[in-house]
N, C-alpha and C positions, 0 to 999 in steps of 0.2 A: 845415770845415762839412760836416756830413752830408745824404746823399741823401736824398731824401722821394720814397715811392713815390705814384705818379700812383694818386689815389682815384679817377676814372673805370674805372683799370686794373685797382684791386682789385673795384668793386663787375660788371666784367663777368666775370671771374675767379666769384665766390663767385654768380655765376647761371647758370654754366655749370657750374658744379658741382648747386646743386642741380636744375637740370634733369638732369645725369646722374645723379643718386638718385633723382627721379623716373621713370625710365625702366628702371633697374636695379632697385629695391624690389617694385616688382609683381612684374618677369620671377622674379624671387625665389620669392617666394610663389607663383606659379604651379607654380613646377617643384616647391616640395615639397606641391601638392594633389595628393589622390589621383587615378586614373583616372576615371572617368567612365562605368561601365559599363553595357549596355543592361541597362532592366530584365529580368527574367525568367534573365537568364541566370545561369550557375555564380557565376561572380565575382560579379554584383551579389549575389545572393545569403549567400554564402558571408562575402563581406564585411559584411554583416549580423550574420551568426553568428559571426563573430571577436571587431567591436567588443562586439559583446552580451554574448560571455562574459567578453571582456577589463575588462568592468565588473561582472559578477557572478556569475564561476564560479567556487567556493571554491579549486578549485586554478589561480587564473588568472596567478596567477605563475611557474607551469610550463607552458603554452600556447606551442607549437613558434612558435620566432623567424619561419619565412619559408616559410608553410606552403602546397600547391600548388590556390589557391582555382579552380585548374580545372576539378577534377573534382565527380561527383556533392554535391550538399551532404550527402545521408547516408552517401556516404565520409565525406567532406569534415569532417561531425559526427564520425566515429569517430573518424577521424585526429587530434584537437584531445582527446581526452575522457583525462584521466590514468589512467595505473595504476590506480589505489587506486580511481577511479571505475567504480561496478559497475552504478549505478542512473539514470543519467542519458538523458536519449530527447530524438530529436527528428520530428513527424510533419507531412505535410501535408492537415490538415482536409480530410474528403470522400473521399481515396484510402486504401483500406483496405492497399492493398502496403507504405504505410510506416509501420503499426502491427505490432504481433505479438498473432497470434492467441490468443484463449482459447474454450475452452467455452462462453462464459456464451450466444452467441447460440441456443446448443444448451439450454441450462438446467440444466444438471448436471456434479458433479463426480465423478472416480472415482480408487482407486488399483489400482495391479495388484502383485497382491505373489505370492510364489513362498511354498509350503510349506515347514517346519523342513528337508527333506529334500531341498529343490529336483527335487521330481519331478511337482510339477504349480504350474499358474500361473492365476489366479484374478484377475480384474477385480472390485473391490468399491465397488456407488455411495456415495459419501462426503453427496451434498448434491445434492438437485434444486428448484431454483426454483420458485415458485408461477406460476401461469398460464404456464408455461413450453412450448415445444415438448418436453420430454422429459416434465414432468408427464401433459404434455394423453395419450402412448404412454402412459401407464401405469406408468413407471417412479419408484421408489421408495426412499428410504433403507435400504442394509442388500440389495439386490438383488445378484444375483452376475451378472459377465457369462464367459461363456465364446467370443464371440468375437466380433471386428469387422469388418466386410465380409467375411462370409463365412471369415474367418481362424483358426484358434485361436489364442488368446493361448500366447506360449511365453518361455522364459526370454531369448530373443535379438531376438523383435520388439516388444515392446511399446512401445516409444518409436514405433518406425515407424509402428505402427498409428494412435498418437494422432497423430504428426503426418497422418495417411492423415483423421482427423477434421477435423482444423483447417486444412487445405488444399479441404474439399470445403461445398458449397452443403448435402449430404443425405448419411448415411450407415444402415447397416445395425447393428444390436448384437443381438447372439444371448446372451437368458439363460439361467442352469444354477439347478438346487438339488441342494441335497446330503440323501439319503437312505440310512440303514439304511448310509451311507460310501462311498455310491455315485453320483459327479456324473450326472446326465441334461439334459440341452438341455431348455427349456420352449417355448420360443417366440421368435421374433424379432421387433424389432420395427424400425420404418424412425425416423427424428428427421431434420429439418429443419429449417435458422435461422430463426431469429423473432426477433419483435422483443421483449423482455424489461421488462416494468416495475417500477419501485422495486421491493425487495422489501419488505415489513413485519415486523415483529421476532414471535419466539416467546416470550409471558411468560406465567409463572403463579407461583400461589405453593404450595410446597410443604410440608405440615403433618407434621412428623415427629420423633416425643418431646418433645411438647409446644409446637415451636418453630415458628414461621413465616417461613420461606423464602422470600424472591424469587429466583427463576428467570428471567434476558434475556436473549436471545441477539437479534444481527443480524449483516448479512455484510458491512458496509462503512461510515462515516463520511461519508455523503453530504451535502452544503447540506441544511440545514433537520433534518438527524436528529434536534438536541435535544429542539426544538419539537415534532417529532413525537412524541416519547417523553411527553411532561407526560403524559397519563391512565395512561401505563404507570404512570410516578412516583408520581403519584398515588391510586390504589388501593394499590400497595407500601404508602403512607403510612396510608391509612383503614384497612389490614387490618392493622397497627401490625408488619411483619417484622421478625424480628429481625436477620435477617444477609440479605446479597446475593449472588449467583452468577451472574458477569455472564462467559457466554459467548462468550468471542472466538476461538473455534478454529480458525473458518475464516477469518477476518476481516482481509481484505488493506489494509485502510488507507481514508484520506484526509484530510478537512479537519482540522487541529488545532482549529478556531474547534468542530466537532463534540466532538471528546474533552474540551475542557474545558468546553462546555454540560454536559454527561454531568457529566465530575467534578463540578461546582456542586453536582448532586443528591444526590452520597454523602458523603461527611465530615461532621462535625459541624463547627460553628464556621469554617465559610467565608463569608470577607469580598471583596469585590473588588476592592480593593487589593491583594495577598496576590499574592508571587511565585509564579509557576507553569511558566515556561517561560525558559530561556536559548538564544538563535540565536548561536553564533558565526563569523560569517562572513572574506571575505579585510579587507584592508584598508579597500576600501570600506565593504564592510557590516561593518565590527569586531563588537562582542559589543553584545546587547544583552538585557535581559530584562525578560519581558512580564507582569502580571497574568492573574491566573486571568479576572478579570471583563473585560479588555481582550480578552484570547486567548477568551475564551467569546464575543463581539458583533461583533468584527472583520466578518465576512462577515453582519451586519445578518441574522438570521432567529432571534435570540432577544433577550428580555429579562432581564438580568439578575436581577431582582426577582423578576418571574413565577420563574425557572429557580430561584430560593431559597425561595419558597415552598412547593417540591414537597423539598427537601431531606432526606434519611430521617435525617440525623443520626448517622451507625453512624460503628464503631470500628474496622472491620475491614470489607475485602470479600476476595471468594473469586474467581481469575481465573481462566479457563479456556481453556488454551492449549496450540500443535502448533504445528511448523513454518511451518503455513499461518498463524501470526500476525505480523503486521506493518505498518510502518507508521505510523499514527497510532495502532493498536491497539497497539501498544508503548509510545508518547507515554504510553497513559491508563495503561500497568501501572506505567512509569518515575518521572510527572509524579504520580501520587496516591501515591507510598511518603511524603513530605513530610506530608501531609494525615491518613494512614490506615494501617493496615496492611493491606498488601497479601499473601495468601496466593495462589500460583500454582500449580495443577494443571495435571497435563498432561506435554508436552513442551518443549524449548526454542525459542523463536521463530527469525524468520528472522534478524535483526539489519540493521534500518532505521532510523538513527540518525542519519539525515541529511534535509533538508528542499528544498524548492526551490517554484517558483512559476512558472506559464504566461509565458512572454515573447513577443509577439506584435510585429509591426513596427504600428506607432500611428502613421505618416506618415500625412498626409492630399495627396492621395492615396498607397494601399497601395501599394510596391513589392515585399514579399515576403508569401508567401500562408504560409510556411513557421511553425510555432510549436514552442517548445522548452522543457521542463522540464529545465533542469541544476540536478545539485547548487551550491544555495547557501550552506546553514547545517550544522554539526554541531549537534546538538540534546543539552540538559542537561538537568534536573531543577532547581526552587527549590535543591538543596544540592548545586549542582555538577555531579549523575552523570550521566555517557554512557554514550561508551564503550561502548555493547551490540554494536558490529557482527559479533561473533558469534553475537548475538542472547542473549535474557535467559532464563536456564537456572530453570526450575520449583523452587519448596519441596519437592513432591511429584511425583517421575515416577510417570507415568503414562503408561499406550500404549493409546489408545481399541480397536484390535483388539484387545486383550487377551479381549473377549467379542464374542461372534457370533454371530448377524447385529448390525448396527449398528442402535441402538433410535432412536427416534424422538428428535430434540431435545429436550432437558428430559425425557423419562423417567428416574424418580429410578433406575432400575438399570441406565445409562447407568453406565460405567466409571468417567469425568470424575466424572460429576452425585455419583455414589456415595459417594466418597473424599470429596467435598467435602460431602457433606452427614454422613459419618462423624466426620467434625475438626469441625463446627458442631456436633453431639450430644453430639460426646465418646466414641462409641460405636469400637472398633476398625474399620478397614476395611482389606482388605488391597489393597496397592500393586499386586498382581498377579494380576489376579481368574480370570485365566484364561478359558478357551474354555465357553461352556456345555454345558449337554444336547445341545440339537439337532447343537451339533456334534463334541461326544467324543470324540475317539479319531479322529479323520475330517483336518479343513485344521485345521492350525493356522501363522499367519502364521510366517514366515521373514523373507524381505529384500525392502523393498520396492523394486519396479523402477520403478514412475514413479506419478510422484500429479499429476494434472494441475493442484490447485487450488494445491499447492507452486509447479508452474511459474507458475499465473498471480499470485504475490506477487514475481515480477520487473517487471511491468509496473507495481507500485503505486508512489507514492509519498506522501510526507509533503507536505501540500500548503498553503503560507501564505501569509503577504501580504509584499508590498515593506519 
């Protein structure tokens, strides 16, 4: 006859067991929560911007295993950011040391380029902002600088100088003109930061062998640009143009929701529906792609219907592009081949072919003050194309110093403006117009040593939604 175990004995047994599970499973879990770290500090911090990327950095699969969250967060950001990653930023709203500086609180941009001969070196203003502290000096499109704080420009300091700008509250700029081939100092003048407002676009229409031209240029893809633009649209529309030259030369980027309000207005036969944009992001955010009419409303400051009513309906536009294009402003050369043909003057762009969006800590209450734009998407076209990160190379090169002084925006004998309104006539234009009168035989561009509105299409990016 067999044993029979004492049920008293088992049911104390199977309750000292799961009391020891109870007492084990927590101590568990405990040991694999994270630290606890005070706010404000490195780690608390840091450790923000880990998890944050580790859910939407596009290369967040290569994000260093065990990385050292002690140090500064903007090591700390650097440290974390891949190879291939060239555009990504992280800043703390209100402290300007961990932005990088540009001109713009100055109101102007410039490049410094060296003679055929590298024997003299010449600052030339590229773009001065309206109501701007440089405007308010006097200074002008097309002006020559011959020196900064007291300095002459030379073939060895020009970067120095400009950082000598963007390091200071006020600085000094000494102009020159060139006479009979002979540079003279005019006058100096002082420039001080200020505070800079929206800027407003330059449009008109240009009547020439019969045709009617629109002329638009602006510097940037700001909230509400579309909307802004209707009356520009608008008039284009009533004065019946026949082709567009849409000015992006200087133009460092920004919202998508702007580029494609904008495209609504040019193509014939756009619907809202209608692919317009591909995001492909890590795992998390896989591929996805957006309509024109989605991608144009996202950021709520247009109406679709209104933005189709001002529609010019054309078969072709005319883009006008340099280095300093990028961005979003590539989104619209990229994203309207689909829609339009796209004819591009100029030079080749900067190559911004990637997207991302403000990540901010949304804990109620804030624990970190810190905000980040990382690369999130590689950005396509309705039929696939990327791919520009060397940036998108012109139909027509074209080098705006080719003629000198630099004529006012939208002046039809504008280098750009010229050649594209040559190909819209039909009329020959040459590719290389060369140095005018005034300056003959005298500076003619060589190699450029720094262009400061180049530098500030580092700081730009492609800017979307979740």
């Amino acid at each position: 006859m067999s044993k029979r175990s004492n049920p008293l004995k088992r049911s104390v047994y199977y309750c000292i067991c799961v009391i020891t599970l109870f007492f084990i499973l927590p101590s568990c879990k405990k040991a694999e929560r994270k630290p606890d770290y005070p706010v404000g500090s490195n780690e608390n911090i840091n450790t923000w911007i880990l998890d944050s990327l580790k859910r939407y950095y596009y290369w967040n699969e290569q994000l260093p295993s065990n990385p050292n969250i002690s140090v500064s967060p903007k090591d700390f950001f650097t440290s974390l950011r891949n190879p291939s990653d060239r555009f990504s930023s992280l800043n703390l709203p209100g402290d300007a040391t961990t932005t990088t500086p540009s001109n713009r609180n100055f109101g102007f941009d410039y490049t410094t380029v060296s003679d055929q001969n590298s024997t003299k070196v010449i600052g030339i203003i590229k773009m001065v902002l309206k109501d701007s502290p440089a405007s308010r000096a006097g200074l002008t499109r097309g002006d020559y600088i011959s020196k900064i704080n007291g300095k002459t420009l030379t073939l060895t300091n020009s970067q120095a100088l400009q950082d000598e700008i963007l390091n200071s509250d006020s600085f000094s700029m000494g102009l020159a003109e060139l006479k009979n081939n002979i540079w003279t100092d005019t006058r100096t003048i002082e420039i001080a930061k200020g505070i800079i407002v929206d800027q407003k676009e330059i449009s008109r229409v240009i009547a020439s062998d019969g045709k009617k031209i629109g002329y638009l240029y602006f510097i940037d893809f700001n909230v509400g640009l579309a909307s802004s633009l209707l009356p520009v649209f608008s008039n284009f529309k009533a004065q019946g143009i026949s082709d567009l030259i849409l000015d992006l030369r200087y133009n460092a980027g920004g919202q998508v929701a702007e580029a494609a309000g904008i495209c609504t207005m040019i193509p014939q036969n756009v619907s809202y529906n209608q692919p317009f944009i591909v995001y492909k992001g890590n795992k998390n955010g896989a591929t996805k792609t957006e309509s024109i009419g989605i991608a144009a409303t996202f950021d709520r400051t247009a109406n679709f219907n209104t933005l189709l009513q001002q529609n010019l309906g054309l078969n072709r536009v005319y883009v006008l592009s340099t280095a300093a294009t990028a961005s979003a402003a590539e989104v619209m050369i990229n994203n309207l081949k689909p829609f339009i043909q796209v004819i591009q003057v100029g030079e080749k762009t900067r190559g911004k072919d990637e997207a991302s969006f403000r990540i901010f800590d949304a804990r109620n209450p804030k624990q970190v003050n810190w905000e980040m734009h990382p690369i999130v998407y590689k950005l396509f076209n309705a039929q696939g194309n990327g791919a520009y990160s060397t940036g998108i190379s012109p139909d027509v090169v074209v080098n705006e110093l080719s003629t000198l002084p630099l004529l006012p925006m939208g002046d039809p004998e504008d280098p750009l403006v010229k050649i594209a309104i040559s190909k819209i006539t039909g009329k020959a234009g040459k590719t290389s117009i060369g140095i005018n009168k005034v300056l003959s035989g005298g500076f003619q561009p060589g190699n450029i040593l720094m262009d400061s509105r180049m530098q500030a299409t580092q700081n730009s990016t492609v800017i979307t939604h979740q």
